[in-house]
C-alpha positions in Angstrom: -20.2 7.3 94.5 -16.7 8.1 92.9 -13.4 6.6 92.2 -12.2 8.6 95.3 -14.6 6.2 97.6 -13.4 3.2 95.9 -9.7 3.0 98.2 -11.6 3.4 101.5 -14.2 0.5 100.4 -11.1 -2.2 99.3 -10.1 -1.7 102.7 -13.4 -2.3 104.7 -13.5 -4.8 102.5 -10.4 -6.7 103.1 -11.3 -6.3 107.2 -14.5 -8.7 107.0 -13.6 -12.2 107.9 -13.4 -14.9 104.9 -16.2 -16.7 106.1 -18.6 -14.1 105.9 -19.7 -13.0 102.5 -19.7 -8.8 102.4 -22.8 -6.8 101.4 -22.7 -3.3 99.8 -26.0 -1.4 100.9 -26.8 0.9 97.6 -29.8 2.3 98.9 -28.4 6.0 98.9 -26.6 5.5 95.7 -28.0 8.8 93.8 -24.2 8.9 91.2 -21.9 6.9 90.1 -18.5 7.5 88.1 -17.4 4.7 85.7 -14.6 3.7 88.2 -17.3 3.2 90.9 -19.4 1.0 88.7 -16.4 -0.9 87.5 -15.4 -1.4 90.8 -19.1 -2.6 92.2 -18.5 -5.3 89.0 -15.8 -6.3 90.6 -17.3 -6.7 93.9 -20.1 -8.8 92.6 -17.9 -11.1 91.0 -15.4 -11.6 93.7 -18.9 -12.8 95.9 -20.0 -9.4 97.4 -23.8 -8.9 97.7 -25.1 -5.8 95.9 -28.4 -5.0 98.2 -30.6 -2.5 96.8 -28.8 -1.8 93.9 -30.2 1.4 92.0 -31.5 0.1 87.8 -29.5 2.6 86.9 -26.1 1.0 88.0 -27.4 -2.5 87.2 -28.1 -1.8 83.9 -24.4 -0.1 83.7 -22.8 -2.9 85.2 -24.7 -5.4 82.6 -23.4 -3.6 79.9 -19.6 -3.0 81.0 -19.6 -6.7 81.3 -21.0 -6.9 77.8 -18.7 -4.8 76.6 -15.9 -5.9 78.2 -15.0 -3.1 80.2 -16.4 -4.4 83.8 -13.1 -5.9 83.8 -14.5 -8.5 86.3 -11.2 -10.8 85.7 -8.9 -8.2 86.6 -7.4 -4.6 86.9 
């Protein structure tokens, strides 16, 4: 997963109605650029459901947010 997938995903995103809560399968998630994993933070926060979400990118996303670069308030 790369920054270039993160444009398509706001927008299937923003089609799913507000009273449904969205889920991002990660099954297949092999890679993942810094953008994508800042952008999965986001996700999280915002109320989107990570399902089978690979350590690896878990234990990024944990640390972004510890450092302050998950950027989970904002862009």
């Amino acid at each position: 997963m790369e920054a270039i997938h993160i444009s398509e995903l706001k927008e299937l995103l923003a089609l799913q109605p507000s009273d449904r809560r969205p889920v991002l399968d990660l099954k297949n998630i092999k890679l993942a650029d810094r953008e994508a994993v800042r952008f999965l933070s986001k996700c999280e926060a915002a109320g989107v459901t990570l399902q089978n979400c690979p350590a690896f990118i878990r234990e990024w996303i944990a640390r972004e947010d510890a450092e302050g670069g998950g950027e989970r308030n904002g862009d």
